[in-house]
PDB file of N, CA, C and O in Angstrom:
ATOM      1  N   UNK A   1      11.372  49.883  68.642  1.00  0.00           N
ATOM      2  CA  UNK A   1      11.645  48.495  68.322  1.00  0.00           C
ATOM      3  C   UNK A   1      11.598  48.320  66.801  1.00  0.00           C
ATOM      4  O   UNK A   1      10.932  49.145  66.176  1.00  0.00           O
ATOM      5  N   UNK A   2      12.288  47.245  66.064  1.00  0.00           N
ATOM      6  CA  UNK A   2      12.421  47.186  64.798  1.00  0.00           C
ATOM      7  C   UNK A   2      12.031  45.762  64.686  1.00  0.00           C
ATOM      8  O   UNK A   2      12.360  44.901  65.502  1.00  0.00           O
ATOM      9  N   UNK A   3      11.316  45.564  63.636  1.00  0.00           N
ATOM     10  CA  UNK A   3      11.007  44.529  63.013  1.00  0.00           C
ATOM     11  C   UNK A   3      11.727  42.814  63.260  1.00  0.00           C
ATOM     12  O   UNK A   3      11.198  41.703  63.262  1.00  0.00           O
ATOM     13  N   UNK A   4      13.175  43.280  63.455  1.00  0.00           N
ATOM     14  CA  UNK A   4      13.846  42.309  63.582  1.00  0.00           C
ATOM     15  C   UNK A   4      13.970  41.715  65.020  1.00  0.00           C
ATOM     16  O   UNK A   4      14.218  40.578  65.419  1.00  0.00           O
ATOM     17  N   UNK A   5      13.660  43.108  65.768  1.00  0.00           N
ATOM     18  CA  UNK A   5      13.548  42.624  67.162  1.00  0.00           C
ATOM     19  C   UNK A   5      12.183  42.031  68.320  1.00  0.00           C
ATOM     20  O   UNK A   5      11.930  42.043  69.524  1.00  0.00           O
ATOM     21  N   UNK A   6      11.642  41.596  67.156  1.00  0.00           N
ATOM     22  CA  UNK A   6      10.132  40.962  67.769  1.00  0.00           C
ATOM     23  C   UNK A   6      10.039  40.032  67.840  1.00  0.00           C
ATOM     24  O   UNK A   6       9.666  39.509  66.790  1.00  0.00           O
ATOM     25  N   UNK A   7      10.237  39.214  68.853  1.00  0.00           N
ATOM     26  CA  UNK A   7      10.509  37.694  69.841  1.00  0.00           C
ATOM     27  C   UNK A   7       9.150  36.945  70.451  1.00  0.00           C
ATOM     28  O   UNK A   7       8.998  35.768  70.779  1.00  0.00           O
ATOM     29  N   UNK A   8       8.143  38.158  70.484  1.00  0.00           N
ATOM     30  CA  UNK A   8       7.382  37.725  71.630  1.00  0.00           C
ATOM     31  C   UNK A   8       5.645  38.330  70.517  1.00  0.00           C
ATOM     32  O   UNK A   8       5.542  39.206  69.658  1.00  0.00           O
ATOM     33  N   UNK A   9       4.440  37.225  71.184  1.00  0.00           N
ATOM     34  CA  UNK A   9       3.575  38.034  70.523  1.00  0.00           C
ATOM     35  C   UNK A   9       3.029  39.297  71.662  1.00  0.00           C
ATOM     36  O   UNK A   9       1.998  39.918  71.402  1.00  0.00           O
ATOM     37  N   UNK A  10       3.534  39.484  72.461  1.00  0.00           N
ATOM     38  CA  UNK A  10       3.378  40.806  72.841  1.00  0.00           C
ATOM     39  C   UNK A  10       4.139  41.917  72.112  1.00  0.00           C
ATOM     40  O   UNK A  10       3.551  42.972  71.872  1.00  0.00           O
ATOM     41  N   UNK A  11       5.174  41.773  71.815  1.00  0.00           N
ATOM     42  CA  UNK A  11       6.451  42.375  71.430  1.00  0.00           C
ATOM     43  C   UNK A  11       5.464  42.846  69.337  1.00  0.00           C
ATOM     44  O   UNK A  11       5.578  43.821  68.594  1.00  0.00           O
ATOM     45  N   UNK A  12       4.834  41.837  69.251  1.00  0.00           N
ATOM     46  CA  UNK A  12       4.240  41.603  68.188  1.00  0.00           C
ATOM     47  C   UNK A  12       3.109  42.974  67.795  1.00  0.00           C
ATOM     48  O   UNK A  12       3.118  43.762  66.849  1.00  0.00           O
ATOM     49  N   UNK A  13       2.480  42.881  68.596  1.00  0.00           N
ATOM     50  CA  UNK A  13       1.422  43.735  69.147  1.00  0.00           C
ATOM     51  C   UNK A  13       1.672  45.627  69.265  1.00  0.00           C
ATOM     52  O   UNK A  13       1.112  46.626  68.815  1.00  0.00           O
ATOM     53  N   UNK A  14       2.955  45.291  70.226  1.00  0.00           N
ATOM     54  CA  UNK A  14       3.612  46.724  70.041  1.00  0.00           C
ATOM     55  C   UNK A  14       4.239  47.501  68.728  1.00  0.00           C
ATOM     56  O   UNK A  14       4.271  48.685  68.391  1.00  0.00           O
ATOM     57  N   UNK A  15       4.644  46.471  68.239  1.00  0.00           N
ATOM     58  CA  UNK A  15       5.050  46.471  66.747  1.00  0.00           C
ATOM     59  C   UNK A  15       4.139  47.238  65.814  1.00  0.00           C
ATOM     60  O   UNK A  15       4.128  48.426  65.491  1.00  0.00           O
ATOM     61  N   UNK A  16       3.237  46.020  65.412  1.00  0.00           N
ATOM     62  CA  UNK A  16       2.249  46.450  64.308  1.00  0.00           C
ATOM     63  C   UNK A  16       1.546  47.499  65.196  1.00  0.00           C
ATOM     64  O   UNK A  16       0.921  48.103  64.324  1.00  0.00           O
ATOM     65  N   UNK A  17       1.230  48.124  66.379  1.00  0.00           N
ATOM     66  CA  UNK A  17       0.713  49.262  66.956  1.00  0.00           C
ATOM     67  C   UNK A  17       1.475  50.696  66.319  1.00  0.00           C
ATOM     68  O   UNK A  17       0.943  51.683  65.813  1.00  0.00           O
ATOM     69  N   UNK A  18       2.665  50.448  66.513  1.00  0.00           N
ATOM     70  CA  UNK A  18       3.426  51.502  66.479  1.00  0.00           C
ATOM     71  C   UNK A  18       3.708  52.076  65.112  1.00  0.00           C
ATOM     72  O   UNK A  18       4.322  53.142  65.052  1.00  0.00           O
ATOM     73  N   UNK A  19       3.175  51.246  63.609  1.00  0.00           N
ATOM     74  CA  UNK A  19       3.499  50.836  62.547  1.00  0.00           C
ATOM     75  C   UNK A  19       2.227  51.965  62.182  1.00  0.00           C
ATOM     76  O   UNK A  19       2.295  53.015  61.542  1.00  0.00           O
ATOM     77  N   UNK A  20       1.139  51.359  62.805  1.00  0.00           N
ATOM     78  CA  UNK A  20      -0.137  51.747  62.206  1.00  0.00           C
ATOM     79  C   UNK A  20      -0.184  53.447  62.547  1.00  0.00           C
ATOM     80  O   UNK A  20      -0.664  54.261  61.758  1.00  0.00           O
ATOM     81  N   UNK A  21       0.507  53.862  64.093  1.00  0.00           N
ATOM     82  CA  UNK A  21       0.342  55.379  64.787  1.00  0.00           C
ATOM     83  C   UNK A  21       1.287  55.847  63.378  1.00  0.00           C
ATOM     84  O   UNK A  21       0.999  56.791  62.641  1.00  0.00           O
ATOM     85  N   UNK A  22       2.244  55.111  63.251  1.00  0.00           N
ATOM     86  CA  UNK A  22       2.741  55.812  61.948  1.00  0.00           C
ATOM     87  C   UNK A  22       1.985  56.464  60.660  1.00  0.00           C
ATOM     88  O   UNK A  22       2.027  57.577  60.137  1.00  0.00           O
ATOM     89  N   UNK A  23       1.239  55.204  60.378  1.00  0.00           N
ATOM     90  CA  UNK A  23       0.515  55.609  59.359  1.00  0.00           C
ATOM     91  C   UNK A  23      -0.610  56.909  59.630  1.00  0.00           C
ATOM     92  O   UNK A  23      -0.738  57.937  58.966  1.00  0.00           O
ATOM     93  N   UNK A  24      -1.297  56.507  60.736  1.00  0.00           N
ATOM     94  CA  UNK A  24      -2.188  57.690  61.533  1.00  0.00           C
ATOM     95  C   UNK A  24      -1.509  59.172  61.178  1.00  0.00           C
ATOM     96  O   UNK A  24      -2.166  60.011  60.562  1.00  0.00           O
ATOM     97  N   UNK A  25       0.067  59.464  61.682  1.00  0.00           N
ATOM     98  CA  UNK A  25       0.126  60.559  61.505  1.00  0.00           C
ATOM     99  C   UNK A  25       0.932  60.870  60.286  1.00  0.00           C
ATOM    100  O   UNK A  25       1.117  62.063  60.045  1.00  0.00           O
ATOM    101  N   UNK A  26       1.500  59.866  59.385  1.00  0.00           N
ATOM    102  CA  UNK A  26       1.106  60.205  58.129  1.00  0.00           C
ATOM    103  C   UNK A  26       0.484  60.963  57.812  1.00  0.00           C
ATOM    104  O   UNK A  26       0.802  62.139  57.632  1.00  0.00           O
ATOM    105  N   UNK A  27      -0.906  60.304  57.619  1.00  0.00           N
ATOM    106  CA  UNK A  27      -2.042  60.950  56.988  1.00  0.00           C
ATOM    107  C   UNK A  27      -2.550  62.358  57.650  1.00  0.00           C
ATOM    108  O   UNK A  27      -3.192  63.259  57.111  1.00  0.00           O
ATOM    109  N   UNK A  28      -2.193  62.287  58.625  1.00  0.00           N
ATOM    110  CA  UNK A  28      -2.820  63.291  59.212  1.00  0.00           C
ATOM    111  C   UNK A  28      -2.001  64.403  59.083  1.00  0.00           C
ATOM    112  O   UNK A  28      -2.331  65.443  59.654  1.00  0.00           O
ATOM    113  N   UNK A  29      -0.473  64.321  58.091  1.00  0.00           N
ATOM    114  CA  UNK A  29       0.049  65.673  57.400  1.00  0.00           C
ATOM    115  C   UNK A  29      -0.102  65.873  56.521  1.00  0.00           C
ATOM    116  O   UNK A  29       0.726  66.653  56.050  1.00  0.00           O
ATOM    117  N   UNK A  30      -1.061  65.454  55.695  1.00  0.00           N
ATOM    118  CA  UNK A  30      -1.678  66.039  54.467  1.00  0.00           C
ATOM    119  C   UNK A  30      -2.537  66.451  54.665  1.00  0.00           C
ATOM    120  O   UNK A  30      -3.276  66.220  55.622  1.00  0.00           O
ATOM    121  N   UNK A  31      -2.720  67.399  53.551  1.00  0.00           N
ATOM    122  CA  UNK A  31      -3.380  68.621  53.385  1.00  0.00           C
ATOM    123  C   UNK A  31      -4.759  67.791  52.800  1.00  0.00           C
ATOM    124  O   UNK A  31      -5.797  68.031  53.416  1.00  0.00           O
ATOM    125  N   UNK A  32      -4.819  67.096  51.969  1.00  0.00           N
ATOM    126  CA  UNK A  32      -5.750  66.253  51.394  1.00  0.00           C
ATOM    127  C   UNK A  32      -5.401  64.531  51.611  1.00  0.00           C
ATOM    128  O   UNK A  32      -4.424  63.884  51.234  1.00  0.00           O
ATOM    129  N   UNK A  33      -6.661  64.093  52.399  1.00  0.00           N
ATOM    130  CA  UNK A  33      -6.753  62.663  53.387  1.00  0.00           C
ATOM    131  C   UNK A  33      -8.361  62.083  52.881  1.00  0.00           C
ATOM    132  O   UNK A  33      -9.364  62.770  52.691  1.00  0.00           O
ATOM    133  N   UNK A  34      -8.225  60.777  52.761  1.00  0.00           N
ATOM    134  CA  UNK A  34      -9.716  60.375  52.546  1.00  0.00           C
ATOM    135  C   UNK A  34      -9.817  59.807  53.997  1.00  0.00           C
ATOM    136  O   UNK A  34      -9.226  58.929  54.626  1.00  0.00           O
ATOM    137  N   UNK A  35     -11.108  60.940  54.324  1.00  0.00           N
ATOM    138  CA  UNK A  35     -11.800  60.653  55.653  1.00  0.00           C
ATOM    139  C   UNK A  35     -11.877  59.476  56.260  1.00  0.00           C
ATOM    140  O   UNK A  35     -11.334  59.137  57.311  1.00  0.00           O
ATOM    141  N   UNK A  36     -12.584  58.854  55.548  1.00  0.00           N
ATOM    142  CA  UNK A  36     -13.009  56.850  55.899  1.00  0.00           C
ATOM    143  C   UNK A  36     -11.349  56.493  56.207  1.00  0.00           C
ATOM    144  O   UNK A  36     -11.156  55.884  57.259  1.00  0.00           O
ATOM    145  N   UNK A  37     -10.594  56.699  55.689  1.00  0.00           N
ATOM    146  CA  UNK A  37      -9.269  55.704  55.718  1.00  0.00           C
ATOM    147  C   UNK A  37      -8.355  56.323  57.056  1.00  0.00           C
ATOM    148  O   UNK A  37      -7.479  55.785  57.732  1.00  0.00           O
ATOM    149  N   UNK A  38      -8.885  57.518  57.110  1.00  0.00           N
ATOM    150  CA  UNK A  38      -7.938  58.130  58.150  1.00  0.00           C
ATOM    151  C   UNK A  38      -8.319  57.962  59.439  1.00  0.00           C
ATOM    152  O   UNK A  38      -7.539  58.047  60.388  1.00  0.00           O
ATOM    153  N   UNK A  39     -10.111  57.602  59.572  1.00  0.00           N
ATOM    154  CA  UNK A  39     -11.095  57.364  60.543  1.00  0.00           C
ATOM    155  C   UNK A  39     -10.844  55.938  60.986  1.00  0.00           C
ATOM    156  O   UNK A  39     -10.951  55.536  62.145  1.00  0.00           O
ATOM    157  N   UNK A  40     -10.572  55.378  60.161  1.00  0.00           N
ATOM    158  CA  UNK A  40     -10.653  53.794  59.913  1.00  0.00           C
ATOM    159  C   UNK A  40      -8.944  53.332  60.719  1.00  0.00           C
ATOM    160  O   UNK A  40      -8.915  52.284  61.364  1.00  0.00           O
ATOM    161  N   UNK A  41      -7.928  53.994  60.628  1.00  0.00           N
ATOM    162  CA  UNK A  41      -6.880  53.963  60.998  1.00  0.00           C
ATOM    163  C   UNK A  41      -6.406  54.200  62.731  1.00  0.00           C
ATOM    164  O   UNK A  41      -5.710  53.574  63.530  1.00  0.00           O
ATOM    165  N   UNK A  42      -7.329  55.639  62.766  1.00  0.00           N
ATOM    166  CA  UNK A  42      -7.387  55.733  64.085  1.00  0.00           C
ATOM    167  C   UNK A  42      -8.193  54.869  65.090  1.00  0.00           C
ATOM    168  O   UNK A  42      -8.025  54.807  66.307  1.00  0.00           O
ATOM    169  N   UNK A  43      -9.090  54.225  64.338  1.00  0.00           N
ATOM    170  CA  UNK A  43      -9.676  53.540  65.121  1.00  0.00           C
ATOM    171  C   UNK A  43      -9.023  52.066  65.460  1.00  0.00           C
ATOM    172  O   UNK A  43      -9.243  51.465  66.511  1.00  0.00           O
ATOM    173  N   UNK A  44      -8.298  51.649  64.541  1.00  0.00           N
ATOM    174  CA  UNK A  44      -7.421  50.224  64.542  1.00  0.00           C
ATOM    175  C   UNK A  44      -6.222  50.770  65.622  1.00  0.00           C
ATOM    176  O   UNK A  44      -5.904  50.006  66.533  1.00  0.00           O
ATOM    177  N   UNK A  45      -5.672  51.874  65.529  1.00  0.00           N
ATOM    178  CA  UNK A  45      -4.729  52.152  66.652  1.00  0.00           C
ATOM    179  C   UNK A  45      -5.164  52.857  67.828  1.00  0.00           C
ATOM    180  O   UNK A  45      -4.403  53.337  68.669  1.00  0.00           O
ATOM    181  N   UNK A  46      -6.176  52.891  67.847  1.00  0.00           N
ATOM    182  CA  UNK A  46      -6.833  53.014  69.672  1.00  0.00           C
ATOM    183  C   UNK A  46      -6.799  51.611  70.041  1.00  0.00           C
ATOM    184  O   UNK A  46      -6.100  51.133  70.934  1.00  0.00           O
ATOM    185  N   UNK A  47      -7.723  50.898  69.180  1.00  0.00           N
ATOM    186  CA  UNK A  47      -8.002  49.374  69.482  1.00  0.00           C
ATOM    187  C   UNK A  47      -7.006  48.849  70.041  1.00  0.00           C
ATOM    188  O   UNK A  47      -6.908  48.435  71.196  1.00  0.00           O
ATOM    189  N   UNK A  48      -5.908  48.871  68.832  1.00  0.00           N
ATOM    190  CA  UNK A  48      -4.573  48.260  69.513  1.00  0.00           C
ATOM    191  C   UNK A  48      -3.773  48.454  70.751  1.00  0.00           C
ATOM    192  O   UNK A  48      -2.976  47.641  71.218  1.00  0.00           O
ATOM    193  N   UNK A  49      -4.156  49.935  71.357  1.00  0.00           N
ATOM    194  CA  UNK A  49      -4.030  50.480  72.528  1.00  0.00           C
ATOM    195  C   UNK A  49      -4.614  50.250  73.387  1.00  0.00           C
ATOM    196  O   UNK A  49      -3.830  50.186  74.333  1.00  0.00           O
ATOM    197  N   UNK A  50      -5.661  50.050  73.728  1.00  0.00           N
ATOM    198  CA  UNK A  50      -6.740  49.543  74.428  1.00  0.00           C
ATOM    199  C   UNK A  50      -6.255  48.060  74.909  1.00  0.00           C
ATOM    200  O   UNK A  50      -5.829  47.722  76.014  1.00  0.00           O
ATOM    201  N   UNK A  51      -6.433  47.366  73.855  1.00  0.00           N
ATOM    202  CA  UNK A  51      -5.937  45.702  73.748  1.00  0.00           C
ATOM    203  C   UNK A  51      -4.630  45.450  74.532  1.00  0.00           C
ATOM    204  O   UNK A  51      -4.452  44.355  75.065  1.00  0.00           O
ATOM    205  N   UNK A  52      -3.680  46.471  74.619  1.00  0.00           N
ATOM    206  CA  UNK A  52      -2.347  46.545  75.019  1.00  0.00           C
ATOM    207  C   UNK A  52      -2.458  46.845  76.404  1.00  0.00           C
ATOM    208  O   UNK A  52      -1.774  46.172  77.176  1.00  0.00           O
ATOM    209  N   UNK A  53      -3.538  48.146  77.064  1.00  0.00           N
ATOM    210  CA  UNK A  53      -3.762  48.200  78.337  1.00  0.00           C
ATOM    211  C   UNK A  53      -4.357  46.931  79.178  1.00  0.00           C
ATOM    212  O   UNK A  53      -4.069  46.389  80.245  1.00  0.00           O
ATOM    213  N   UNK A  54      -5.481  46.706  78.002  1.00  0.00           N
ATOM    214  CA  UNK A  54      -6.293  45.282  78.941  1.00  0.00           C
ATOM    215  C   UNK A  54      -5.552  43.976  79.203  1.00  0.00           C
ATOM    216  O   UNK A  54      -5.919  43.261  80.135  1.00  0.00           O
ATOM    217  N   UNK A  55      -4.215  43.523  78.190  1.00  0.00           N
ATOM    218  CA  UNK A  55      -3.531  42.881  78.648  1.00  0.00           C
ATOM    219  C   UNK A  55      -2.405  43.223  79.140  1.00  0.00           C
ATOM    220  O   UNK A  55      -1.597  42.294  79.165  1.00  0.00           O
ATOM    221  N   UNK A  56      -1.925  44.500  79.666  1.00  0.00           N
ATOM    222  CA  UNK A  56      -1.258  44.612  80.364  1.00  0.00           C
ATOM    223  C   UNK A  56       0.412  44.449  79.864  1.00  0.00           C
ATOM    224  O   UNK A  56       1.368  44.179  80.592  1.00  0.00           O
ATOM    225  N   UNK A  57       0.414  44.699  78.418  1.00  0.00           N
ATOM    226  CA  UNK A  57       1.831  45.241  77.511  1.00  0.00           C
ATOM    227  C   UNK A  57       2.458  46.177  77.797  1.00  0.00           C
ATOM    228  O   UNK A  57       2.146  47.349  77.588  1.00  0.00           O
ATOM    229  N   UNK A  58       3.463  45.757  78.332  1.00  0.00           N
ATOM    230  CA  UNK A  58       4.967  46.865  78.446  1.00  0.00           C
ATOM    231  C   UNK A  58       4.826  47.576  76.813  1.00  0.00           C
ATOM    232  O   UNK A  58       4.836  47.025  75.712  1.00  0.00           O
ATOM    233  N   UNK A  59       4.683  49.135  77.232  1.00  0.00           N
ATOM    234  CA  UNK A  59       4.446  50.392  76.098  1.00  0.00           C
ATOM    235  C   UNK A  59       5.625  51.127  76.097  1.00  0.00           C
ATOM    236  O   UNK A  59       5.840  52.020  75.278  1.00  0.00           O
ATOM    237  N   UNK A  60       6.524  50.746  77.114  1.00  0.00           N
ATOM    238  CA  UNK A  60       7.591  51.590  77.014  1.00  0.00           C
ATOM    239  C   UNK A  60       8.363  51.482  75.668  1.00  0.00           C
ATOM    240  O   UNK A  60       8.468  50.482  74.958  1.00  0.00           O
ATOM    241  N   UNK A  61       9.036  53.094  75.409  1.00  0.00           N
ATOM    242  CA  UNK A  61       9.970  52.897  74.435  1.00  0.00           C
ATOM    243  C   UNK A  61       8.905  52.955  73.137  1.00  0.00           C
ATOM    244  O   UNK A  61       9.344  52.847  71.992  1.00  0.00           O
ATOM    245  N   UNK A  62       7.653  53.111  73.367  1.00  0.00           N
ATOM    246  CA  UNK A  62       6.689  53.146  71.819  1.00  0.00           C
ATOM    247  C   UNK A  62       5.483  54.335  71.705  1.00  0.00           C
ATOM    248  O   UNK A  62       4.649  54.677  72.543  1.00  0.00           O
ATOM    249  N   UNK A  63       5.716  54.799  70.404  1.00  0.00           N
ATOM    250  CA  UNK A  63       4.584  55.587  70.299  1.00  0.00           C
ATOM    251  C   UNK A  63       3.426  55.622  71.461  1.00  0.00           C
ATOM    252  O   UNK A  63       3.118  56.543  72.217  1.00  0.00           O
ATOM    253  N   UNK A  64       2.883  54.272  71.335  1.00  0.00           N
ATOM    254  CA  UNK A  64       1.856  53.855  72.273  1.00  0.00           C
ATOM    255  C   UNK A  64       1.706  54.571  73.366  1.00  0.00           C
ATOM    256  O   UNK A  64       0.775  55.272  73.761  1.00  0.00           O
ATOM    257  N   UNK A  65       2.976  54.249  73.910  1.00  0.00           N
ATOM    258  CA  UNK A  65       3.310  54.543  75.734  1.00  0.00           C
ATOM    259  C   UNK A  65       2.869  56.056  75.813  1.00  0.00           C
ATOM    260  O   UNK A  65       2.265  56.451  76.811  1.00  0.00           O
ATOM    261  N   UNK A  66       3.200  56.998  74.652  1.00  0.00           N
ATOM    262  CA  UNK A  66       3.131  58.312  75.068  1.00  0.00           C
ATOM    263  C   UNK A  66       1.203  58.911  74.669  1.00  0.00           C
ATOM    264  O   UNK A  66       0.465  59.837  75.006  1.00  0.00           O
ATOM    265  N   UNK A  67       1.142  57.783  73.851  1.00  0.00           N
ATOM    266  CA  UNK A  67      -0.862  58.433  73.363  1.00  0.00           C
ATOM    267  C   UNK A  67      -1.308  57.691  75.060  1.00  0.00           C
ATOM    268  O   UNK A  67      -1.783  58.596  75.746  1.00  0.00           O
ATOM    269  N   UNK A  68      -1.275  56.670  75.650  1.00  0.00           N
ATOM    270  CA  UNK A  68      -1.853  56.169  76.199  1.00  0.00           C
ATOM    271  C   UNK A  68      -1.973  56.506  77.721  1.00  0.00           C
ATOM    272  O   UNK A  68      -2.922  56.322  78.482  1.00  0.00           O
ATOM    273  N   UNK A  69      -0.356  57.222  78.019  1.00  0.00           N
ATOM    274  CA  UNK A  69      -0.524  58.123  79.252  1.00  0.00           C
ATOM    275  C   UNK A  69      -0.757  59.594  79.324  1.00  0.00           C
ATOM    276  O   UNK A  69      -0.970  60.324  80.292  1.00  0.00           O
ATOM    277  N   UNK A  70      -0.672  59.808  78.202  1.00  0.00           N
ATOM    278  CA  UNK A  70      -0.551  61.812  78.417  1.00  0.00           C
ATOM    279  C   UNK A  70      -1.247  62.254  77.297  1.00  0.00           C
ATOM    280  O   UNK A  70      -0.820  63.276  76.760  1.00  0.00           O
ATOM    281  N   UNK A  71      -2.424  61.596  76.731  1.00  0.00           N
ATOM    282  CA  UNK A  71      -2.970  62.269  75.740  1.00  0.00           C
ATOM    283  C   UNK A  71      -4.519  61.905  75.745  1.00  0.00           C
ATOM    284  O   UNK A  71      -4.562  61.217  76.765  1.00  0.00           O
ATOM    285  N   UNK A  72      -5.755  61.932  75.273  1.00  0.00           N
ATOM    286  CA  UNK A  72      -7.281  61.552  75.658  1.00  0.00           C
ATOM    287  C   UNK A  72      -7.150  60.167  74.498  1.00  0.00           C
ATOM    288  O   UNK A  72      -8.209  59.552  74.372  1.00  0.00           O
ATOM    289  N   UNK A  73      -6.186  59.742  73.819  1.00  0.00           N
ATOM    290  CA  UNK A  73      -5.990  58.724  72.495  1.00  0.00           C
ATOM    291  C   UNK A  73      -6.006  58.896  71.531  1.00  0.00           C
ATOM    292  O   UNK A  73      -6.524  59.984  71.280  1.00  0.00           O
ATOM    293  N   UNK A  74      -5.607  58.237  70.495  1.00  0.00           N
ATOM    294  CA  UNK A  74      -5.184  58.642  69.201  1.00  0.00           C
ATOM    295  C   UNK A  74      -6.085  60.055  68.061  1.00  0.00           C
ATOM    296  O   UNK A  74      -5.463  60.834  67.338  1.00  0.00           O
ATOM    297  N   UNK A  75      -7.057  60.035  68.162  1.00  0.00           N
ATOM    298  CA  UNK A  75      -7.753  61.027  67.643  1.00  0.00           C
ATOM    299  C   UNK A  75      -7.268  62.326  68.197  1.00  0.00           C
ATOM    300  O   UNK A  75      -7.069  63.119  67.277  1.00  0.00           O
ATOM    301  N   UNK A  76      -7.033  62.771  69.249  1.00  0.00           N
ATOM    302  CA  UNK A  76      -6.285  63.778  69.974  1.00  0.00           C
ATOM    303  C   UNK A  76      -4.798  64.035  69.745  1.00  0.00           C
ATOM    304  O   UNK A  76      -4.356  65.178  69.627  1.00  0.00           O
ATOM    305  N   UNK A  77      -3.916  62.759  69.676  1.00  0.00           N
ATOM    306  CA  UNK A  77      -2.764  62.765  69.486  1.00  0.00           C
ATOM    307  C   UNK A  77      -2.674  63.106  67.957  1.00  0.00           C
ATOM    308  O   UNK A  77      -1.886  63.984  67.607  1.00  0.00           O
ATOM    309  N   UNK A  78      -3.370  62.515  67.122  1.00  0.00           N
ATOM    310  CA  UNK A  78      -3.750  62.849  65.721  1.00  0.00           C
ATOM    311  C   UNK A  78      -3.259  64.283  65.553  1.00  0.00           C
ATOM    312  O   UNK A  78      -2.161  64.630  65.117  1.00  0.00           O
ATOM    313  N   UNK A  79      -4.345  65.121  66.008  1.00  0.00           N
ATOM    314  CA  UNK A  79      -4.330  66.632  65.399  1.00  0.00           C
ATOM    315  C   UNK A  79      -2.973  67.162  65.789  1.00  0.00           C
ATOM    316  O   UNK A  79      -2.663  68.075  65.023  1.00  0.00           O
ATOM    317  N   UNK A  80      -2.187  66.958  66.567  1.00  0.00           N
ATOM    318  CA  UNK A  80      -0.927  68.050  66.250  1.00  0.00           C
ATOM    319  C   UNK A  80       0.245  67.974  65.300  1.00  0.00           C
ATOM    320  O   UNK A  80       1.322  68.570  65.278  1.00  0.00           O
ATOM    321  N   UNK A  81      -0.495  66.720  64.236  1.00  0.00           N
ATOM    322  CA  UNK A  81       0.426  66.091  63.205  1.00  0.00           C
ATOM    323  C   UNK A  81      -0.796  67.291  62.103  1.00  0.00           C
ATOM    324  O   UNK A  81      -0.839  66.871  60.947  1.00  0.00           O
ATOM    325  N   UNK A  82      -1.233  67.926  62.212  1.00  0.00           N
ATOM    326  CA  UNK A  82      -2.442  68.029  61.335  1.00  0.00           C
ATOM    327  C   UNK A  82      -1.690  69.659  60.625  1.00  0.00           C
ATOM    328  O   UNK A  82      -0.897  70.401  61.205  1.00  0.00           O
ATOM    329  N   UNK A  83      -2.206  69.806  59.384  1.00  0.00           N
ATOM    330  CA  UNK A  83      -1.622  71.355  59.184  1.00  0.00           C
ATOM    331  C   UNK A  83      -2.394  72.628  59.451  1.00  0.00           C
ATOM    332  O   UNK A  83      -2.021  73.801  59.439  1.00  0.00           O
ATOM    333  N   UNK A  84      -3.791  71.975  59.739  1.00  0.00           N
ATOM    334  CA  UNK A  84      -4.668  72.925  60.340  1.00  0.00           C
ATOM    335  C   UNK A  84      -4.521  73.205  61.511  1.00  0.00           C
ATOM    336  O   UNK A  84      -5.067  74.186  62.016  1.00  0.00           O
ATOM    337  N   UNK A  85      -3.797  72.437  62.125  1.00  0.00           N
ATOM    338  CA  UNK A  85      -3.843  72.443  63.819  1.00  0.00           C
ATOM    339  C   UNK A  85      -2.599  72.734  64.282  1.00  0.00           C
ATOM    340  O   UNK A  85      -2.357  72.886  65.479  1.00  0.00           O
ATOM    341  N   UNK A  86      -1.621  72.842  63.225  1.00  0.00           N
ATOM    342  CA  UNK A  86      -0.338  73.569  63.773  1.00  0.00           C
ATOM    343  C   UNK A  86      -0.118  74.706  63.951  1.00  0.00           C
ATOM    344  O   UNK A  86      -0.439  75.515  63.080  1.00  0.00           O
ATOM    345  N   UNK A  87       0.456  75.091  65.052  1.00  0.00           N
ATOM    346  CA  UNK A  87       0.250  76.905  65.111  1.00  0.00           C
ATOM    347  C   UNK A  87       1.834  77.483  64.601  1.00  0.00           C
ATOM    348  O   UNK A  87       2.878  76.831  64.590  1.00  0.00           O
ATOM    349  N   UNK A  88       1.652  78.755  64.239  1.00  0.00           N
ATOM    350  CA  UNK A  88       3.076  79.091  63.460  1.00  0.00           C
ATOM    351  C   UNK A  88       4.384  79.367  64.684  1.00  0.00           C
ATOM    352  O   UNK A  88       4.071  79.363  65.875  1.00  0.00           O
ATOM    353  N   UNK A  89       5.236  79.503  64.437  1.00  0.00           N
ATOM    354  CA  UNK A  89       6.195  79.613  65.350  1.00  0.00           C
ATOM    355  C   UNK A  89       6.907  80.619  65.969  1.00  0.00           C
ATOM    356  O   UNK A  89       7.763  80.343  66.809  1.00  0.00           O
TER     357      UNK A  89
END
């Protein structure tokens, strides 16, 4: 979903969720990350995940949808953006 297409404050929610997993794995491809900010990030996009299950937000089509069914949550989904945690090919 894009910016322009947010109608709804659910739609709202998925948005700035999907904005922030961005930033999450950003950071989490550098080689050098300040801890607090990267800690601090993942924790605002679990939240937002969480918040999205308890009210019951259509995740389809978003980052979200895929940490929230097939992964333990963002801290997990985190590391395979990581360069320590990538294995060679």
């Amino acid at each position: 979903m894009q910016k322009h297409q947010v109608r709804s404050p659910e739609q709202a929610l998925a948005y700035i969720t999907d904005c922030t997993l961005a930033t999450v794995a950003e950071m989490a491809m550098k080689k050098s990350r300040l801890k607090f900010d990267f800690k601090r990030q993942i924790a605002i996009a679990q939240t937002a995940i969480d918040w999205m299950n308890e009210m019951k937000i259509d995740m389809t089509g978003t980052r979200a949808d895929s940490i929230a069914h097939h992964t333990n949550g963002v801290e997990e989904w985190a590391k395979k953006f990581m360069p320590e945690h990538k294995t060679a090919a």
